[in-house]
N, C-alpha and C positions, 0 to 999 in steps of 0.2 A: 784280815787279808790285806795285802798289800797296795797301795794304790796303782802301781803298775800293771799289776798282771787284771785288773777289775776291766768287766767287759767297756765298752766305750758308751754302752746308754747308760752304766751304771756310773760311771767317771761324771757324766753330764747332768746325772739326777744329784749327785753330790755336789757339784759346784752351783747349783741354782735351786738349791731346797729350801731356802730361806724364801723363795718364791713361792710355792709351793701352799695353794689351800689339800686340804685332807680328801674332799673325793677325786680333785684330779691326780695326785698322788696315786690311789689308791687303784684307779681306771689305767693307768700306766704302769704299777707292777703288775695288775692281773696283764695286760696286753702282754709284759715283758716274762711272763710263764709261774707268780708268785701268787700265791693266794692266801685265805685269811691264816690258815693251821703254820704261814710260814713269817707272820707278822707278832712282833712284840711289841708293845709300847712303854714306852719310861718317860716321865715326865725330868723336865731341866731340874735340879736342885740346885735352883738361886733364889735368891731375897730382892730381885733386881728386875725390875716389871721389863721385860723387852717387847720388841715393836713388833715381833714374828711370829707366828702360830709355831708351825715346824723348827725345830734346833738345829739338829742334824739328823743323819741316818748313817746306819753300818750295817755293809752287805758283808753276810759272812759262810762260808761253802763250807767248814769245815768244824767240826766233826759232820754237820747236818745242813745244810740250807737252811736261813733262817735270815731277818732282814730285825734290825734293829731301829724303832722310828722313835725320835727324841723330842716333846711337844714339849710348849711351856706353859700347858697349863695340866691339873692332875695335885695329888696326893704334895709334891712336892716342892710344886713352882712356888711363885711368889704370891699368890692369890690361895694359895692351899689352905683347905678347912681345917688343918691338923691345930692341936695345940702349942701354942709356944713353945713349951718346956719338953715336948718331944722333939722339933726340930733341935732346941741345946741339948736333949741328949745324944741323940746320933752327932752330932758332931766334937764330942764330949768322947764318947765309943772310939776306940784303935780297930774294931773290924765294922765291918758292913751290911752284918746279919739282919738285923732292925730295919736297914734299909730294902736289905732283898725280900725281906718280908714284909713289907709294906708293900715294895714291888709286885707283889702278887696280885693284891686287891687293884693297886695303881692302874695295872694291866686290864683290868677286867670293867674298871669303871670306864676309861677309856675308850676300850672297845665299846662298849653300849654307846658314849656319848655318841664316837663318829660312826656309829651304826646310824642314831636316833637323826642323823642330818639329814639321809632320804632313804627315808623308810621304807618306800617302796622296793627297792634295790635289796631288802631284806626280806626272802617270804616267812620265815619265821616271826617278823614285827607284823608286816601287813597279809597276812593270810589271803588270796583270794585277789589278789589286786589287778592283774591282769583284766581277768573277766570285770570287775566292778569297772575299770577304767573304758571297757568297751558300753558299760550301760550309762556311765557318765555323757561319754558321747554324745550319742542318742540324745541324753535329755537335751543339749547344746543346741542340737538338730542340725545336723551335719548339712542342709539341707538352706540354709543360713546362710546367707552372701559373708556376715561377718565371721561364721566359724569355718567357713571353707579357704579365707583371706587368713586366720588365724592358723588352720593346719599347714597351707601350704608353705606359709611364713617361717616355721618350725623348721621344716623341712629344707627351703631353700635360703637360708635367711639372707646370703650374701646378692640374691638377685630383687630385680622391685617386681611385686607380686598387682597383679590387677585382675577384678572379680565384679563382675558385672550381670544383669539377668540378660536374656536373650528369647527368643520366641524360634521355636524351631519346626521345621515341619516333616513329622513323623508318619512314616505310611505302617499302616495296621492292615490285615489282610480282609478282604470287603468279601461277605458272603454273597453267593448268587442269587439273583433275584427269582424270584418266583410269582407266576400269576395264577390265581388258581393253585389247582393240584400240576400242573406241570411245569418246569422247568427249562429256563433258556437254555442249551445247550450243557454240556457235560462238567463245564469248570466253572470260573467266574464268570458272570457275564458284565458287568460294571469293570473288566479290566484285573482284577484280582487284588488289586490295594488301593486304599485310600488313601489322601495326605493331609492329616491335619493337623492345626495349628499346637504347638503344645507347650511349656513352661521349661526352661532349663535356664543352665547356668555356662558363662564362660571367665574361662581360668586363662588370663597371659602371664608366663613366666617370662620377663624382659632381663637381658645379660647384654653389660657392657665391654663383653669378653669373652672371646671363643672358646677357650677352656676354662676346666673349672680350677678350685683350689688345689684338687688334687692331680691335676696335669690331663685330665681327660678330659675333651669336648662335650662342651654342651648339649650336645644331639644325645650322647651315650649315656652320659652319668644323669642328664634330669630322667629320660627314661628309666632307667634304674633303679632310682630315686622313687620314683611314683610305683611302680611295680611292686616293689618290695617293702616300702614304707607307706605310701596312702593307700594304696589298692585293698589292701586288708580291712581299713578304716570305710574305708566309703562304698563296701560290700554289702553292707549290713540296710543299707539306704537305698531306696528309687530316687532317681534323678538322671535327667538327662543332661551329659554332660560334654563341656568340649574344655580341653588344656592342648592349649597352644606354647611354644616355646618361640621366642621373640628374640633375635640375635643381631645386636645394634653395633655391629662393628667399625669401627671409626675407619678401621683403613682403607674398608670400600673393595670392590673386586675389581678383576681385571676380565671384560666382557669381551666377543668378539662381534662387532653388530656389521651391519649393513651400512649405515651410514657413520662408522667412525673410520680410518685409516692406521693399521699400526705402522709405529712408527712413526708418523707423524703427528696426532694427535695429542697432547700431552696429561699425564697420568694426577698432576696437580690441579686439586679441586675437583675431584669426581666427588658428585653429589652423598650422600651415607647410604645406602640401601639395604633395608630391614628384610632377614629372611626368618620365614615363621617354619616349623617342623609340626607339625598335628602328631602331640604325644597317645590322646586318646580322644574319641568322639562316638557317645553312645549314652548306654543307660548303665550307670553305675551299679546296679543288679549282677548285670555277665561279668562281673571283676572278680563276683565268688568264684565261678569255671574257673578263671585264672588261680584261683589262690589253692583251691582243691587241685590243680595241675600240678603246682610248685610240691607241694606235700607230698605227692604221690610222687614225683620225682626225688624228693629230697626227702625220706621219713625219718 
């Protein structure tokens, strides 16, 4: 196929594939609608060690979709386990039979290698992974100022993350008192709950910038983010928890007070003022509701 008529992601994956490690490659055809049954691999046939994983690639539509990825390591590169005297025979050879047959196996070792780089990503390799990665958790004990600093880390990496304990005060509902066989009045008589002290944890997400990478505000995308990506995680666990999102914007607001003038007052050097958004605050238990909601909205 032609280089002109080739869509414009595929122009761009060609001109920068010598950049190119093999799973982001690989996370960027499946996004761009290719998957494994449309992937071949050939390795370079040179004697000439080069600096680059990836060679080239050829996107081809016709007879059949199919993407050709060109590594320089395999059956054929310059580090290939073949024998000498086979590489001088194929090039010894007027056709390329030897070689396309070799290309078969070539194909298939390949495939396993950039399988075997995260095997998880394979359920065939790792059978069961999902599930074992939620009992790994656990053992971690999500519950852990250091793995709770480590999850959210993951998740936000581009913001600074702060995780500290806190003392929080929880009301529980307080049974009614009783003297004797009868009874103060018909409901609580202490009031109906109590408040006591209890153990939690608090999560600041601090941003030095109002939107995120992807163009969307802070306020939207960390909630987002926690919903659908830790809420799952920290279901599984008691804790009372609080995540704050902490918005450290340099440029400062434009306020309307009582003692300023507009118009007169001038807008240089207004102090920095930190606005906080309360993403979540409770017991990390009620996040299952949440995630049983999503499911049944979305089966």
């Amino acid at each position: 196929m032609s280089r002109a008529v080739q869509a414009p992601v595929e122009q761009r994956i060609r001109q920068r594939i010598r950049s190119f490690d093999i799973p982001a490659l690989l996370e960027l055809l499946g996004a761009s609608g290719y998957g494994d049954a449309e992937l071949e691999y050939r390795s370079h046939r040179t004697t000439v060690h080069q600096s680059h994983l990836v060679h080239d690639i050829q996107f081809i539509h016709q007879p059949r979709k199919r993407i050709i990825i060109t590594v320089n390591v395999g059956l054929l590169s310059a580090q290939s386990p073949l024998p000498s005297f086979l590489m001088r025979t194929m090039d010894e050879l007027d056709h390329d039979r030897l070689e396309r047959f070799i290309g078969y196996f070539d194909h298939r070792l390949l495939q396993e290698c950039f399988a075997g780089l995260y095997p998880e990503r394979d359920g065939t390799l790792l059978p069961g992974w999902p599930e074992a990665a939620k009992d790994r958790l656990r053992l971690l004990r999500p519950t852990c100022p250091s793995t709770l600093h480590w999850l959210f880390r993951r998740i936000f990496p581009e913001t600074e993350i702060s995780v500290r304990r806190e003392v929080r005060h929880q009301q529980v509902p307080a049974r009614e008192m009783r003297l004797g066989a009868s009874a103060l009045g018909e409901g609580d008589s202490m009031g109906g709950f109590a408040s006591i002290p209890t153990g939690g944890m608090e999560v600041r997400i601090c941003c030095d910038e109002p939107f995120a990478s992807n163009g969307v505000t802070w306020a939207v995308e960390a909630l987002r983010r926690f919903e659908t990506e830790l809420a799952p995680l920290l279901s599984e666990s008691v804790l009372m928890l609080t995540v704050l999102l902490v918005l450290r914007d340099r440029e400062g607001f434009l306020r309307l007070e009582r003692e300023s003038h507009l118009g007169y007052d001038p807008l240089q050097g207004v102090p920095v003022h930190t606005q906080q958004v309360l993403l979540f605050s409770g017991d990390t238990s009620s996040l299952k509701n949440l995630k049983d909601a999503d499911q049944q909205t979305h089966p």
